[in-house]
N, C-alpha and C positions, 0 to 999 in steps of 0.2 A: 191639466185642463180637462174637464169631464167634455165627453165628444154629445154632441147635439145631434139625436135619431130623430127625424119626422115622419112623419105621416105622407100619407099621399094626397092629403088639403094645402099639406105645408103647415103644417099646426105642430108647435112643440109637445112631445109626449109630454104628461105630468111626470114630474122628479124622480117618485117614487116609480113609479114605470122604469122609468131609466136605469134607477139603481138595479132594478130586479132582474134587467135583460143584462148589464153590464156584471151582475155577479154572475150569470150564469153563462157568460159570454167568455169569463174569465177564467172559470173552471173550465170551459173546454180548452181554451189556450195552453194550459199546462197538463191537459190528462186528456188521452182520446176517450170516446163512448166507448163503454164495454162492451159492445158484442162488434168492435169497429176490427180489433186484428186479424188479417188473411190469415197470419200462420203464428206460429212461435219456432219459425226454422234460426231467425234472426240472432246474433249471439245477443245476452242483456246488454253487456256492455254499449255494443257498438247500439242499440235499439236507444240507449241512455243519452246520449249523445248528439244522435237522429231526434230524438223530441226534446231535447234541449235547445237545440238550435232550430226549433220551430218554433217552441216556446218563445222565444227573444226576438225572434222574428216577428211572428204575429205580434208582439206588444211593441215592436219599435215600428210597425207597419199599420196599427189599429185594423187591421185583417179581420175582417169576421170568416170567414169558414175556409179551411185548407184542407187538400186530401191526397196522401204521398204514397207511392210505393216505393218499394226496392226490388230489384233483382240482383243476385248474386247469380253465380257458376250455371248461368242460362237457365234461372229457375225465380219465379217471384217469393222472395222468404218473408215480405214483408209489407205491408196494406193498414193505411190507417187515417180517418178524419181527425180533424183540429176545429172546433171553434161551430160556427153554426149557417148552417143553409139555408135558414128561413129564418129573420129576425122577428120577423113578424109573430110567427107562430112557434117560437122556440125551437123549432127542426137543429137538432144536433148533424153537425155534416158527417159522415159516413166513408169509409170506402168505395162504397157502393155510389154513394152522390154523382149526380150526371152532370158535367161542367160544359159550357161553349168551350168547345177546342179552340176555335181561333183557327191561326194557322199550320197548328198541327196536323188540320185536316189536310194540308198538302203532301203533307207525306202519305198519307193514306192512299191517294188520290195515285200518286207515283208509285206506289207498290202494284194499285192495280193497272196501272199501263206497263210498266216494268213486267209484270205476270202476262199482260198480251203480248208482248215484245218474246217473251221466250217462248209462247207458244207458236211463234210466228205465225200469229193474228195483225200484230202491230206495226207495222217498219216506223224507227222512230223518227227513218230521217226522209222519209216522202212529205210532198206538201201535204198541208194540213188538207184542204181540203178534198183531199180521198178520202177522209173520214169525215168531216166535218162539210160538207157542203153548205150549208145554213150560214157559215163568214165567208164574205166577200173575199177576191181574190186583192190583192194590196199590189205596193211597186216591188217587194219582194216576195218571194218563196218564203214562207213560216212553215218550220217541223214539228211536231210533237216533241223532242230531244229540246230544241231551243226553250219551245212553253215551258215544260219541266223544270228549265235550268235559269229561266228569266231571261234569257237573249230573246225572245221573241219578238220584241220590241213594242209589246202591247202595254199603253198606259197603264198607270192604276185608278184609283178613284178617282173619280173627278169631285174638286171641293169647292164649295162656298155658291152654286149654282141653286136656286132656289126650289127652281123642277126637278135637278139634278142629286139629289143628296145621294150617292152610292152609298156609303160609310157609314150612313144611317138609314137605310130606307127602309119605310113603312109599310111598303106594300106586298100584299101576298100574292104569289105564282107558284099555280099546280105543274108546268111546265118549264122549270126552274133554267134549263142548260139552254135555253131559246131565251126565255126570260134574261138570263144576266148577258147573251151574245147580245141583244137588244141596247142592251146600255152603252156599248163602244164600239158598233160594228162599223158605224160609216167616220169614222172617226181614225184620221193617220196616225200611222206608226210612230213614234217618237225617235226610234231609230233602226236605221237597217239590220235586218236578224241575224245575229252569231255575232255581229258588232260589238255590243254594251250589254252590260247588268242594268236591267232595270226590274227592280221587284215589281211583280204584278199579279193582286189574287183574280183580276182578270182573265189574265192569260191561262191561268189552273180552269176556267171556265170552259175555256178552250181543249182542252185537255182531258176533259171531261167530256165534251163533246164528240172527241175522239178515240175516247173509250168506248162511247155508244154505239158510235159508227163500225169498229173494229171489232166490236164485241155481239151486235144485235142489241143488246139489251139496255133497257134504264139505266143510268148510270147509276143510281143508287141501291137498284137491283143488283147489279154484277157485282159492286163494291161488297155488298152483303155476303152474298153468295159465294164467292171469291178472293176475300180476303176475311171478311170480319168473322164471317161463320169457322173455318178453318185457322182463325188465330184463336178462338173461343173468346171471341170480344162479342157475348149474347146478350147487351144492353147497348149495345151503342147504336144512336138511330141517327137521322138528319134533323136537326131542330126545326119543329114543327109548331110554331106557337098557339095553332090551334087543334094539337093534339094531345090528350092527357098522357102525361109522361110519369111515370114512376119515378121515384127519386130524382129529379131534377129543381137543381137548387135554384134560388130568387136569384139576383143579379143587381150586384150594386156600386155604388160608384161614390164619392168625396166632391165636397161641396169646397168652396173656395174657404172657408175657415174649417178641413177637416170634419164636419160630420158626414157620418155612413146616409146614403140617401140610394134610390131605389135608380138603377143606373135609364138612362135615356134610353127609349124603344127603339127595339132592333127587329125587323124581320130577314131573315137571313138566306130566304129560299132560294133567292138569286145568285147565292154564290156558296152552294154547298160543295163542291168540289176545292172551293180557295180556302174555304172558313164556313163552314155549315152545318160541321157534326157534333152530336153528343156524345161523352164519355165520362167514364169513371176510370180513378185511378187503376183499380183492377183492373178493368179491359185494356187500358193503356199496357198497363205491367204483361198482360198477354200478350199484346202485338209485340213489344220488346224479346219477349220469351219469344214468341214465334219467331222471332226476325235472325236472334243469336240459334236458332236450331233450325236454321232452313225449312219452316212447315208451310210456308207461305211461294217462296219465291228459290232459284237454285242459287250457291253462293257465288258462282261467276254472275248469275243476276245481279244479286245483290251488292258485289264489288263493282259492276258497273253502278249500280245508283249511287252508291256510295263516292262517287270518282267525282272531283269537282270539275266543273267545264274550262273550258279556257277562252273566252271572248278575244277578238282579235284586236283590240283596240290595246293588248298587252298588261291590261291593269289585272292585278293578283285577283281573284276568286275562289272562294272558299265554297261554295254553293254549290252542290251536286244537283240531281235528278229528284227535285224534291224535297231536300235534305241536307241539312245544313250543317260541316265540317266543322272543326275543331283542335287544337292543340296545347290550349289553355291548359291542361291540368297536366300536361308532360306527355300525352302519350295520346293519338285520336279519340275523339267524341264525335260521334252523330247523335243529330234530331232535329229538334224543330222547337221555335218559341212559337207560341200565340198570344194576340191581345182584341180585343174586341169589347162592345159596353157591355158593363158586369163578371167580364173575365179575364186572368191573366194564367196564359199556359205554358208550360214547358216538358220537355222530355229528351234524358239525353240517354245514350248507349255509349260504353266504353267495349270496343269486341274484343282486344285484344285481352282484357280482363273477364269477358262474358258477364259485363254488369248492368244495371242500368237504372235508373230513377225517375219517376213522375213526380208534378209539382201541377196542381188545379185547385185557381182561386177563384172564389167568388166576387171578385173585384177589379174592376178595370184598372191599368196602372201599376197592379198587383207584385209587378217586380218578381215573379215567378222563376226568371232566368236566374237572378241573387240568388234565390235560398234552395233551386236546383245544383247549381255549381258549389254550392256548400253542401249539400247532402251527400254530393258524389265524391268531394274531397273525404268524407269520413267511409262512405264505404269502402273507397278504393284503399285509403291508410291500414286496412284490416283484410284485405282481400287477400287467400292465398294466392302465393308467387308461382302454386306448379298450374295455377288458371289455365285450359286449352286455350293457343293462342289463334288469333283468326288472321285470315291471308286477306282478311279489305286493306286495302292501299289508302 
């Protein structure tokens, strides 16, 4: 069934259009752009394999644009787009291509509270507001450590409200960490803090707010400054819809009979700490690299963020500081999914192999978690056994 690309009238492209975006759509599916590879550290075999299983991917997902790394032995050996960033305008996606993280950005966000926590700037476990004055005091005490870990008890989006659209909201805000406290501050807890898991990119807002507080600085300043510059992530910015961004790709989404359509507007300034940043595979594969070689944070740091929390309510948690645990593939993974309109994220770390893998789609829904957990099965089947191993718990 040929997939139905439209316009932004809603007007079916003419046939011949179709065909010529869809050959050219399909050549990138099975071969990245030639100036797309980071290295040639990658062995062919294992590289054979890796684009194979992207190949089959993108065509059983009608995916238009993917962009994956690899890390091996705490080092990126490998960077490559799939498919296209701009339908519109033929844009072949890139390494370099800049995707919505989603909620990847939380892990981001927890490295730079985790880096004040060791400078002891941070205590993670005073009430919030010592750093955050701007939220209201509630019937409980809320930490930073809770926010981090989703005990905070702070909702998430609120849905189906006609004023209220979090999840989609339109509007822009130069004063983004005020802006997104605005949407839930007078608004109860859902439940007592250290109690329950409730995910909330909310409460990352919070958290955020308490970076500023602890830190002096903007929070997307210090994030800069302090993590992304020192991981050599030099493209990754806060999605800005009214700022020209290099390489940042279109955003799109599936219509109820499967055509690629331009995904629903997002402006996201309100919740740059939960889900707000841009990247590219590369700067992703940095942060990884950085994370496996301590350049960012100490590894007692980092074994605490890595530490899943334990809510008292006794149900199992797998969610650390941030960052989301793992044992699917036989042996720990951390990272992080994201999903938001026009994008589907992931990124996982295996430390005790010192490996790791990115996965940034251009498409909401994108199933990114899928073809991340199969890229890592192939790395890891090939990865030397004398791997430094890491002491995260």
């Amino acid at each position: 069934m040929m997939l139905g690309i439209y316009s932004q009238s809603g007007v079916r492209i003419e046939t011949k259009f179709i065909l010529a975006v869809l050959l050219i759509v399909i050549v990138y599916f099975v071969l990245p752009a030639p100036s797309i590879a980071q290295s040639v550290q990658i062995a062919p075999d294992k590289r054979a394999r890796l684009e194979t299983a992207i190949a089959r991917f993108m065509a059983a997902n009608s995916t238009p644009g993917v962009s994956v790394a690899v890390v091996e032995n705490g080092v990126e050996d490998w960077a490559a787009g799939f498919g296209t960033a701009d339908l519109e305008n033929l844009v072949p996606a890139t390494s370099h291509t800049l995707y919505r993280l989603g909620s990847i950005s939380k892990s981001i966000t927890a490295t730079a509270a985790l880096l004040l926590w060791q400078r002891g700037t941070l205590d993670l476990d005073s009430p919030l507001q010592k750093y955050c004055p701007a939220f209201p005091q509630k019937d409980a005490p809320i930490t930073t450590r809770e926010l981090l870990g989703h005990l905070g008890g702070i909702r998430h989006y609120k849905e189906g409200s006609p004023d209220d659209l979090e999840s989609g909201n339109t509007r822009h805000f130069l004063n983004s960490i005020q802006a997104g406290i605005d949407f839930f501050k007078n608004d109860p807890l859902v439940a007592k803090p250290g109690t329950e898991f409730h995910y909330s990119t909310q409460g990352f807002t919070l958290a955020g707010c308490a970076i500023e507080g602890a830190s002096g600085e903007n929070y997307v300043d210090y994030v800069r400054k302090n993590v992304l510059t020192p991981a050599g992530m030099t493209h990754t910015v806060a999605d800005d819809r009214f700022a020209i961004v290099p390489f940042r790709t279109r955003f799109y989404s599936k219509d109820k009979s499967g055509a690629i359509t331009n995904a629903d507007f997002l402006d996201s300034s309100y919740k740059i700490p939960g889900g707000g940043w841009l990247s590219s595979a590369d700067d992703m594969a940095q942060f990884e690299v950085a994370m496996l070689n301590d350049r960012i944070v100490t590894r007692p740091t980092r074994d605490l963020m890595w530490t899943p929390l334990k809510p008292t309510d006794g149900k199992e948690d797998h969610y650390a500081l941030g960052w989301s645990t793992g044992k699917d593939l036989g042996v720990l993974d951390v990272g992080h999914a994201g999903g938001q309109q026009g994008t589907s994220t992931d990124f996982m770390i295996v430390p005790e192999r010192r490996a790791g893998v990115v996965v940034l789609i251009n498409l909401d829904g994108g199933n990114a978690e899928e073809l991340a957990a199969e890229l890592m099965k192939i790395v890891l089947a090939a990865a030397p056994s004398s791997a430094k191993p890491s002491s995260a718990k």
